[in-house]
Each structure stands twice: as structure tokens, then as C-alpha cells.
C-alpha positions, -999 to +999 in steps of 0.1 A: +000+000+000+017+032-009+016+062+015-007+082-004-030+054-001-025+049+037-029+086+044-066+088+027-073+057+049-060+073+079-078+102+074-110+083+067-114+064+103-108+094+118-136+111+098-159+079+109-143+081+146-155+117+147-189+113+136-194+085+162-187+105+187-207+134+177-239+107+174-232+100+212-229+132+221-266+144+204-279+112+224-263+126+261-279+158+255-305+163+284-343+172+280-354+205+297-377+199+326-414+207+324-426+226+347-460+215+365-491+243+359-527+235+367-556+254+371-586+240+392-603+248+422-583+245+459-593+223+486-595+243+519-585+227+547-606+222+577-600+194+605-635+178+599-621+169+565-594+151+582-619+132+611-641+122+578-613+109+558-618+135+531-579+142+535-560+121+546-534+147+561-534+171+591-523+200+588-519+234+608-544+261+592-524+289+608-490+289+590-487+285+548-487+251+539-502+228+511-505+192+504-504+178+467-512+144+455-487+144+428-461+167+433-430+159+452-424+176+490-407+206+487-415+220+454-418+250+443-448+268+437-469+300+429-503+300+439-522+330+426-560+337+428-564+351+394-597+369+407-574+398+421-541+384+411-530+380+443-501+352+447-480+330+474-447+319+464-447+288+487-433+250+484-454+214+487-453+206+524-472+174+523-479+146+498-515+134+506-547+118+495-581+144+485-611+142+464-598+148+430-622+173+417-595+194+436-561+203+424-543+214+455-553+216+496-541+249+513-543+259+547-570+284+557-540+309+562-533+307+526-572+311+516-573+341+537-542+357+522-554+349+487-588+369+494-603+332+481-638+328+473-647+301+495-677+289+469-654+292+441-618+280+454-608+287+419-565+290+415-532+290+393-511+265+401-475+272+391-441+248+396-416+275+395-374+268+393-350+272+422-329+294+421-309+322+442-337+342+452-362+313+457-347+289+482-371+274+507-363+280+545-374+261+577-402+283+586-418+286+553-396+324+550-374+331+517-334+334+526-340+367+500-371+377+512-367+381+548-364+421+547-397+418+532-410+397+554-398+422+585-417+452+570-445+432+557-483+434+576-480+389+567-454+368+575-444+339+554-454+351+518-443+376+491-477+392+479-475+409+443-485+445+445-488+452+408-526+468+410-509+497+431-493+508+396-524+504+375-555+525+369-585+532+386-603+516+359-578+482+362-580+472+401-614+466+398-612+430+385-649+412+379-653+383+396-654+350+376-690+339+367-685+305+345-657+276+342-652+252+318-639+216+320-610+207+295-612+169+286-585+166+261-570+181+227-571+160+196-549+158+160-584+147+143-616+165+145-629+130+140-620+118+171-630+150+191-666+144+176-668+106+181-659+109+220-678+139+229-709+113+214-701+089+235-700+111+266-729+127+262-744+091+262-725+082+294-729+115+312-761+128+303-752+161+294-755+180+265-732+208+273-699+188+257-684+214+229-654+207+205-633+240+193-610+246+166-578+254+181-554+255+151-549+236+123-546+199+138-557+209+171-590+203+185-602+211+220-629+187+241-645+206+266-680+209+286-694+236+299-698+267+308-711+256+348-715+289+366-698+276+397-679+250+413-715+232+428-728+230+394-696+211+379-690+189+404-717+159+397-702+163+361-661+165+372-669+131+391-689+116+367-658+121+343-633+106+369-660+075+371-651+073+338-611+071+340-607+111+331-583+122+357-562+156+363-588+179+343-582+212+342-607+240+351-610+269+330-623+301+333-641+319+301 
């Protein structure tokens, strides 16, 4: 083999050693984390929940704490009542059972803070990343956030105060009036159409509605329900039926 001839092959498994390595680095490449959001309506704790086995938890209803069914203990979230767009940036305490019509249990400290509706618990649920400024302390109080804590009317929390730089005509935020249940998003308006028949067979209700998204995307909903009393026989008939983790929606 002459040494032209031995240089080109040389040069050629190093080529081919190259692009195998470049293959296995595209394959080590990590996924970015998605971040949990729901929106739904909040279970608010009472200790008669607890003594009928509603929730399988205690809890303390005087300091900031919430259980989750899913999420892991100690992540962090934003809870935010977007009725007045009040918020609490706060962290899973407690993994626990609850009816699962709800999408959260908070502590009555938490309701009260939030200025929740207690006939329509109706919240944002936000997983939001750690970072410097966001680093859970013993005590539920923010390692950043203490000086705001010392000069603040509540401990425990940092409240958004962005309707102090808006309008007269902008704090005044209607309350919401109807909700709407999401059961799923389809590629094919076919599908959409052939399940929201056989749910209206199984449920009894006519109110099931499928909307054009975009192109390929097609929304199953049903609604509008006024409140959270007039979903609920419908949320639980869906659960009976294997639909789990719906989100609520406000129109």
C-alpha cells in the first residue's frame, strides 16, 4: 500500500471516529424539565375533613402550607388567585390523598391571604425553578425575602402588588362567573366528535363542545357551569369514567 494510499485511509477512520462520537454526544444531550401548571379549584383545609377521611393529612391552618397528590415535597410553587391576582410563592409541604375534583389543599392561612372565594376555590397553580432568590427555609420564609418579610403586615409570603401601579379603571377585576372543564386536545376533528358522542351518552349532558384550536388541534371541553357546585356531579362523573387531572377553566 503506498503512503498516499494509507494517508486517505488514515484520514477516513478518523472522519468515521469523529462522527461517532458526535452521534453519542446528540444522544447525552438532556431534556429540559417541564414545569407543572394547573388550574382548578383548591381544597381548603378544615380538621372535619381530616376526622371524615376526606384528606388524609393534618395540617396546621395557621401557617402557609399545602398538600399535593402528585407533586414531590418541597416543590416550588406560585399560587395565585387570578380573581385579584393575588399570589403566594410557597413549596409542597405534604404529599396526601383528597377528592380529586381538587387540584391542591391549602391551609386556611393561605385562603385568607389569597382573598379566596370560598364557593369558588378557583387557583393557578405554578411549579416554578429554584434558584438564588427562591430557596425554601425552615419556617416557610425566603433566605432573599426576609427584609420583606420584616416590614411586611403577613409573615411567610411575598404578595404581588402590581394593582398599586395600575388605573383606577384596572384594580377593579370582575369576579369569575363561568368555568369550563378541558377533557382533552385531539390531532383529528374525527376523534373530538366521536368521543364527545359517546360522553354525552354516558354522562347525560348536552353541554360537551369541541373548538377549533389551530390547524390539527381540536379542544374537548363541557361547559360553561356557573360555579364550582354546578360542575361537580359532572367533574366526578368524568373521573368514574377514567378522566383524571382535568383542568378547570375560566371563560
Amino acid at each position: 500500500m503506498t503512503i498516499i494510499k494509507r494517508i486517505i485511509l488514515f484520514t477516513f477512520i478518523i472522519f468515521l471516529h469523529s462522527c461517532v462520537n458526535t452521534g453519542v454526544n446528540k444522544n447525552n444531550i438532556t431534556k429540559e424539565k417541564k414545569y407543572y401548571s394547573s388550574t382548578g379549584f383548591a381544597l381548603i383545609y378544615d380538621d372535619d375533613l381530616n376526622a371524615q377521611g376526606i384528606i388524609n393529612k393534618k395540617i396546621d391552618n395557621g401557617k402557609i402550607i399545602t398538600i399535593h397528590s402528585t407533586l414531590r415535597k418541597n416543590t416550588l410553587i406560585k399560587i395565585i388567585n387570578p380573581d385579584n391576582l393575588k399570589f403566594v410563592e410557597t413549596k409542597i409541604i405534604k404529599n396526601g390523598k383528597y377528592p380529586k375534583i381538587f387540584n391542591i389543599v391549602i391551609s386556611k392561612k393561605i385562603a385568607e391571604l389569597l382573598e379566596i372565594d370560598g364557593n369558588n376555590p378557583y387557583v393557578e397553580i405554578y411549579e416554578t425553578k429554584k434558584n438564588k432568590r427562591f430557596i425554601a427555609k425552615e419556617g416557610f420564609i425566603f433566605d432573599e425575602e426576609k427584609k420583606v418579610v420584616t416590614n411586611a403586615p403577613v409573615d411567610e409570603i411575598k404578595m404581588d402588588n402590581l394593582s398599586e401601579s395600575k388605573s383606577d379603571e384596572n384594580k377593579s377585576i370582575s369576579k369569575i362567573k363561568k368555568f369550563v372543564i378541558v377533557i382533552s386536545d385531539f390531532y383529528y376533528l374525527e376523534s373530538a366528535n366521536n368521543l364527545k358522542i359517546e360522553l354525552i351518552k354516558e354522562t347525560k349532558n348536552n353541554n360537551f363542545l369541541v373548538k377549533k384550536i389551530s390547524n390539527n388541534k381540536y379542544r374537548l371541553s363541557v361547559g360553561p357551569f356557573k360555579n364550582f357546585n354546578a360542575l361537580k356531579s359532572t367533574y366526578i362523573s368524568l373521573n368514574n369514567l377514567g378522566f383524571e387531572e382535568l383542568n378547570i377553566y375560566n371563560e
